[in-house]
C-alpha positions as CSV (number, residue, x, y, z in Angstrom):
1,X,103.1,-56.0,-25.1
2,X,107.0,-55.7,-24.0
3,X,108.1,-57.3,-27.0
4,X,106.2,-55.0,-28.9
5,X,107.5,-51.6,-26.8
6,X,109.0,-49.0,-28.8
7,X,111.9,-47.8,-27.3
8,X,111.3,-43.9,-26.9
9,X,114.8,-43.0,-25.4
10,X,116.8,-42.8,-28.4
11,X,118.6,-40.4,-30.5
12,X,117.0,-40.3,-33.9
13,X,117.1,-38.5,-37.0
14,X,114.5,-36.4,-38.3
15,X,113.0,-39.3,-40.6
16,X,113.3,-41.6,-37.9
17,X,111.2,-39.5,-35.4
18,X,108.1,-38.9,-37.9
19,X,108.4,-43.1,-38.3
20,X,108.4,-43.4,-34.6
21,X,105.3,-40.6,-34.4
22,X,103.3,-42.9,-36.7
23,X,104.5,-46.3,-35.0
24,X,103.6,-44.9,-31.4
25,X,100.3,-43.5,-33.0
26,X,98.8,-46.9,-34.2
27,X,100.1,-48.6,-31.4
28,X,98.6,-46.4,-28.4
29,X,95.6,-45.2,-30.4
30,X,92.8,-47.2,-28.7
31,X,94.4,-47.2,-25.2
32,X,95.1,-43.0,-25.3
33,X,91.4,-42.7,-26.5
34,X,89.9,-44.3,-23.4
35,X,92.2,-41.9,-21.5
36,X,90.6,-38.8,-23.6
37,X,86.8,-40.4,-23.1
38,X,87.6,-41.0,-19.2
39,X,88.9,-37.6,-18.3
40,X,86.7,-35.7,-20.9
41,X,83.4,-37.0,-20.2
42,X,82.2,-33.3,-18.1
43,X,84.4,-31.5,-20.6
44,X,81.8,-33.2,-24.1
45,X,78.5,-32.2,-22.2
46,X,80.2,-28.0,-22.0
47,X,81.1,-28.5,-25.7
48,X,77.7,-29.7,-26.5
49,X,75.9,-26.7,-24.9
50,X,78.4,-24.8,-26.6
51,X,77.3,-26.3,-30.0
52,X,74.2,-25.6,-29.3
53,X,74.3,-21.8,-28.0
54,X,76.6,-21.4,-31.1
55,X,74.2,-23.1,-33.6
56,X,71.0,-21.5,-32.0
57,X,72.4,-17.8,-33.0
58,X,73.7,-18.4,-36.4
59,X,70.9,-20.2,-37.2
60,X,68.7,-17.5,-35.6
61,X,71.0,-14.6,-37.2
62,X,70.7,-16.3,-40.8
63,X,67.0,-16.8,-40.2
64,X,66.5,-13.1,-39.0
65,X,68.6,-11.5,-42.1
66,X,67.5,-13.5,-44.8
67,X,64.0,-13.8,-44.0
68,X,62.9,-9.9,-41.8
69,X,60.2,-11.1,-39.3
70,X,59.1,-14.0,-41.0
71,X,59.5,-16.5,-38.4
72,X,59.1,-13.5,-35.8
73,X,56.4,-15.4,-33.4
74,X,59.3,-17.7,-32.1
75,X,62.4,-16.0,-33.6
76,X,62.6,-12.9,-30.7
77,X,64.9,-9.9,-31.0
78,X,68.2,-10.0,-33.3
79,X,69.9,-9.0,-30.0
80,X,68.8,-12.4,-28.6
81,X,71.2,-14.4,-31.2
82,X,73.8,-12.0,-30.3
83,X,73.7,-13.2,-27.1
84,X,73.7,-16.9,-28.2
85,X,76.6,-16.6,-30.0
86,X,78.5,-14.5,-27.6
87,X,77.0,-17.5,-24.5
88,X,78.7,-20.2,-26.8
89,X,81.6,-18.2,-28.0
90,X,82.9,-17.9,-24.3
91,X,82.0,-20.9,-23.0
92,X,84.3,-22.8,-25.6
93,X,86.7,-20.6,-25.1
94,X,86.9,-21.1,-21.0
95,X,86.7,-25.1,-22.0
96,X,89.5,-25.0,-24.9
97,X,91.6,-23.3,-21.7
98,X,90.6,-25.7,-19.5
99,X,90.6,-29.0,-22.1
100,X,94.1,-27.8,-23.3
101,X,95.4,-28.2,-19.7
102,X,93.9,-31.4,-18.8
103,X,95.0,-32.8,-22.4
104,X,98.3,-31.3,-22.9
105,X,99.1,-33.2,-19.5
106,X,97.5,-36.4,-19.9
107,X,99.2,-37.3,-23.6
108,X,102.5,-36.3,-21.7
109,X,101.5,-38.1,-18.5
110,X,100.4,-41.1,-21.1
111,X,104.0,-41.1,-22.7
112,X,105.9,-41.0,-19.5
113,X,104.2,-44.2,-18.2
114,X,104.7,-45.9,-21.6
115,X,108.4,-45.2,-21.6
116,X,108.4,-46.1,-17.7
117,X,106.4,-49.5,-17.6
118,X,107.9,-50.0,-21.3
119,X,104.7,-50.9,-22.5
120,X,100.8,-49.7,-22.9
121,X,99.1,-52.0,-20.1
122,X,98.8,-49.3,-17.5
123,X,95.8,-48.3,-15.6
124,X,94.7,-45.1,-16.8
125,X,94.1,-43.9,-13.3
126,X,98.1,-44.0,-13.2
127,X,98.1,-41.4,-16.2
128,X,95.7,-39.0,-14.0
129,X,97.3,-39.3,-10.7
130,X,100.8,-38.5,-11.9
131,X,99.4,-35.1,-13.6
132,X,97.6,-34.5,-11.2
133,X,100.9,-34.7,-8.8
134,X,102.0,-32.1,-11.1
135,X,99.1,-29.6,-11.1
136,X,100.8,-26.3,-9.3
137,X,103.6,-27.1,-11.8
138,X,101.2,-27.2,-14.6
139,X,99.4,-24.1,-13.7
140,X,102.5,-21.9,-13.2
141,X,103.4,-23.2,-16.8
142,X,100.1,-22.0,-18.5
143,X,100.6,-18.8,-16.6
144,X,103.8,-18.3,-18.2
145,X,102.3,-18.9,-21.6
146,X,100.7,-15.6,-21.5
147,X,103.1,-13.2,-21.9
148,X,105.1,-15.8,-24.6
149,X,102.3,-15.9,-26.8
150,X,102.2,-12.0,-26.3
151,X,105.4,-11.7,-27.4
152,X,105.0,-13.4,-30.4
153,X,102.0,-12.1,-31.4
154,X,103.8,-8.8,-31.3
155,X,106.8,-10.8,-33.2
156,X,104.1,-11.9,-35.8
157,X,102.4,-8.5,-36.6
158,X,106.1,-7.0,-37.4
159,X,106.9,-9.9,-39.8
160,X,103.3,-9.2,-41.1
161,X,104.4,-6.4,-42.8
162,X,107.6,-8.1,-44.4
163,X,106.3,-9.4,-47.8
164,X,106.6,-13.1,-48.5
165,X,109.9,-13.5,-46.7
166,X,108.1,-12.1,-43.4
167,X,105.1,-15.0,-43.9
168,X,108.1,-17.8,-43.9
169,X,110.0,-16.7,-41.0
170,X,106.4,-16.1,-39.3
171,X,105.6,-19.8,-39.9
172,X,109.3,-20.8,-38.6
173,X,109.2,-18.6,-35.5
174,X,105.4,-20.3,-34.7
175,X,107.0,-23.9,-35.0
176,X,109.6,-23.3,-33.4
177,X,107.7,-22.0,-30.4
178,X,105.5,-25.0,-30.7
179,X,108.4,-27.0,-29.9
180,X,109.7,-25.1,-27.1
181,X,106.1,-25.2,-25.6
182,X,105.9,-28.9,-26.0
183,X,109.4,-29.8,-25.0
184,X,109.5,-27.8,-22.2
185,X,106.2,-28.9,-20.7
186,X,107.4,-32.3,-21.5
187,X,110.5,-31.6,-19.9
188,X,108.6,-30.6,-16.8
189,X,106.7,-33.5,-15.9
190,X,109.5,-35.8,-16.7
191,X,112.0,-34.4,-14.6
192,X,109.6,-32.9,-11.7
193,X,110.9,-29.9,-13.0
194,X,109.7,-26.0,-11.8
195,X,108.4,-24.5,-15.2
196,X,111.3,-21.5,-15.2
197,X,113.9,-24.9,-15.2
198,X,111.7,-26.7,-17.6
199,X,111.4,-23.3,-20.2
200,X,115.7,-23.0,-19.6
201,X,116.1,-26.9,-20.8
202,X,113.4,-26.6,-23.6
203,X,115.2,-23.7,-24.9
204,X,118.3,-25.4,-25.3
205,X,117.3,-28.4,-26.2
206,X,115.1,-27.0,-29.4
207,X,117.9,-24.2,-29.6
208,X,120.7,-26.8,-30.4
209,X,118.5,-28.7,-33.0
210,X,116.7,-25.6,-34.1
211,X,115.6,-27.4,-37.7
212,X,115.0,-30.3,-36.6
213,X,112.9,-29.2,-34.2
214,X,111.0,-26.7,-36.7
215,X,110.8,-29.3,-39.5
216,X,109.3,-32.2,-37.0
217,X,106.1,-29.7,-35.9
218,X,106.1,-28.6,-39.2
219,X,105.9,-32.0,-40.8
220,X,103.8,-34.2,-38.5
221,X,101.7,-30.7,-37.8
222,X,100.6,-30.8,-41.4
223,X,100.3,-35.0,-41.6
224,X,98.0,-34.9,-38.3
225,X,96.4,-32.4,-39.9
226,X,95.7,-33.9,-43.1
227,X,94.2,-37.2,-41.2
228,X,91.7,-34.7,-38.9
229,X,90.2,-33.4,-42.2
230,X,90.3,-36.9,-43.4
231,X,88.1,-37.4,-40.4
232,X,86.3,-34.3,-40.8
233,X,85.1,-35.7,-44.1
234,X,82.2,-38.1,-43.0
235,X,80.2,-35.5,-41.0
236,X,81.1,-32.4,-43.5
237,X,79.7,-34.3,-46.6
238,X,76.4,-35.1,-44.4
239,X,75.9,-31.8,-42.7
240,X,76.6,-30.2,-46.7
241,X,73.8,-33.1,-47.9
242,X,71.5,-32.2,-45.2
243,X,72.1,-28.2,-46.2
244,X,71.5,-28.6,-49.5
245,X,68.2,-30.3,-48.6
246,X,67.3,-27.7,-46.3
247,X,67.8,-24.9,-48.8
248,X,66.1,-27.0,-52.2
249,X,62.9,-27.7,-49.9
250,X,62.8,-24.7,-48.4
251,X,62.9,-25.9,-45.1
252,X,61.9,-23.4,-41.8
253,X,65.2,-24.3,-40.1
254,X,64.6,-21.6,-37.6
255,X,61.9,-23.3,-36.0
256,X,63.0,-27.3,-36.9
257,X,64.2,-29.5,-34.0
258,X,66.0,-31.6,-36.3
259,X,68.1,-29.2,-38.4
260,X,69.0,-27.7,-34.6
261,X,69.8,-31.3,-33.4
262,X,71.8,-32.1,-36.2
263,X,74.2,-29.0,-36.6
264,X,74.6,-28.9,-33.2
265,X,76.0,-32.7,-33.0
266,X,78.1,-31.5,-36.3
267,X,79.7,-28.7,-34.1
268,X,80.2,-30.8,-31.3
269,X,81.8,-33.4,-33.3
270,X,84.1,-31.1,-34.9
271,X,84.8,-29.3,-31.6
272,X,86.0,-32.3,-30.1
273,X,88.3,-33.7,-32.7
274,X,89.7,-30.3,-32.8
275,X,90.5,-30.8,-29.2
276,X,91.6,-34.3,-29.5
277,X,94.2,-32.8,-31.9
278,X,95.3,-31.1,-29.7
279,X,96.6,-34.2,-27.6
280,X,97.6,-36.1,-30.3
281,X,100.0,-32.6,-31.2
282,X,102.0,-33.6,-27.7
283,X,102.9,-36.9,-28.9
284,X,105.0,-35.3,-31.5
285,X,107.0,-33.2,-29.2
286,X,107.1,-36.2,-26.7
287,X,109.2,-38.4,-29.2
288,X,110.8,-34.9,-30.2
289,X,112.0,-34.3,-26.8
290,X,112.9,-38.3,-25.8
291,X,115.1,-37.7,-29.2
292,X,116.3,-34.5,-28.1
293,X,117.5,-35.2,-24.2
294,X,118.9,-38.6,-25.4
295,X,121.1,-36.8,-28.1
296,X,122.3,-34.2,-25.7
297,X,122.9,-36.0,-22.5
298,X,122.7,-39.7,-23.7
299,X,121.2,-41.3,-20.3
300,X,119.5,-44.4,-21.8
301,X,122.5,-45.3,-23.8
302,X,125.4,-44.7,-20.7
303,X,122.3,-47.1,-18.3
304,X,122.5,-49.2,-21.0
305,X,126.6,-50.1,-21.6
306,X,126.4,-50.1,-17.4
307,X,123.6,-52.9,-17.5
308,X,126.1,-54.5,-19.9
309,X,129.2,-54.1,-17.9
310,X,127.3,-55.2,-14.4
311,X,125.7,-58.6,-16.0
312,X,129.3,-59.1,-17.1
């Protein structure tokens, strides 16, 4: 697999990062994914209660509206679905929290070991034990996040009120803290960093290549995008077939176990792509950052002309 590493250290050009995204995506695909399954196993089992808490109210709430007390010797109280959704509704939220800081450190963690055994043929124990040699670091970043994203949300609702122009420099200011996030976090476990260092050295390094750093996010944000509703296809067209049926035959989806069964599998499905995303998002601020530290401090190239001189 050495012959076929791709050299992640390197100062590259904003085409040449989005190529490298793509080549480090079909290369590590399979090999990140049993990463995801291994450390997400506990994590699928919340998202499918979730689902189903989630599912149980709309479909209870749908029922209930459309129908008065139709179904009312099984349906219960409106107030009952309330609570459903509001169960579900919080309990993905405390997992997205909790997924997004296992994830957001294992792709890093992932890339790290890549570039450092310059190759994918790792154990993916190796992955887990160096974030989890990071965790206080990690949880003081996340901390941290709070009152940045408040800040921009404040940020956001003043450009809000800017016509046009103010929904362009909204979407610039977003990517651009995107990349800062990701960077800096990246920065972090790379270097052993504390977060305040790791936010200093992300904010230069994105600072210095503002565009490039905006227009990478933006690009591969929207690419990875397109190829999750690619996969959201299969399962959308089957849960809109399996709707339509419902609604032709008339179906008393309240009380079936199998339209339950199967929207709540949808959900789940589409919950944990969405979170899986999420990982795969990292990757392009990983190759961002490799191109980033490489262009301002140029390590790997001064190792390499001393490697050179020394064999010499």
């Amino acid at each position: 697999m050495k012959d076929n590493y791709i050299p992640l250290r390197v100062n590259r050009d904003f085409g040449q990062i989005i190529s490298v995204y793509f080549d480090f995506f079909k290369q590590n695909i399979k090999n990140f994914t049993n990463v995801f399954i291994s450390y997400n196993g506990i994590f699928m089992i919340g998202l499918l209660i979730a689902s189903y808490l989630l599912v149980s109210g709309f479909i209870g709430l749908i029922a209930y509206e459309t129908n008065g007390n139709s179904f009312s010797g099984s349906m219960g109280f409106e107030e009952g679905y309330y609570i459903y959704l509001a169960l579900g509704g919080g309990l993905f939220f405390i997992i997205f929290i909790l997924v997004a800081i296992l994830n957001y450190s294992l792709s890093t963690s992932y890339m790290i070991k890549y570039v450092e055994k310059k190759s994918n043929e790792f154990n993916k124990k190796e992955v887990w034990a160096f974030a989890k040699s990071q965790l206080g670091n990690i949880v003081l970043f996340i901390l941290l996040l709070i009152p940045i994203y408040l800040v921009f949300m404040i940020v956001a609702i003043m450009m809000a009120i800017i016509p046009i122009l103010g929904m362009f420099a909204q979407y610039i200011v977003q990517f651009f803290v995107t990349a800062w996030i990701g960077v800096s976090f990246f920065d972090m476990l790379n270097k052993q960093k504390s977060a305040m260092e790791a936010f200093g050295e992300g904010w230069r390094l994105v600072t210095k290549n503002f565009w490039k750093s905006v227009g990478v996010n933006f690009i591969l944000g929207l690419l990875l995008g397109l190829l999750l509703m690619i996969t959201f296809m299969v399962p959308g067209i089957i849960l809109g077939i399996y709707t339509f049926h419902v609604v032709e035959n008339d179906v008393d989806f309240a009380n079936s176990v199998v339209t339950t069964v199967i929207y709540t599998l949808g959900t789940c499905f589409f919950l944990i792509i969405a979170v899986y995303g999420q990982c795969l998002s990292q990757f392009i601020n990983g190759i961002l950052y490799y191109a980033l530290h490489e262009k301002t401090y140029n390590e790997h190239t001064k190792a390499t002309i001393e490697q050179i001189g020394s064999s010499n």
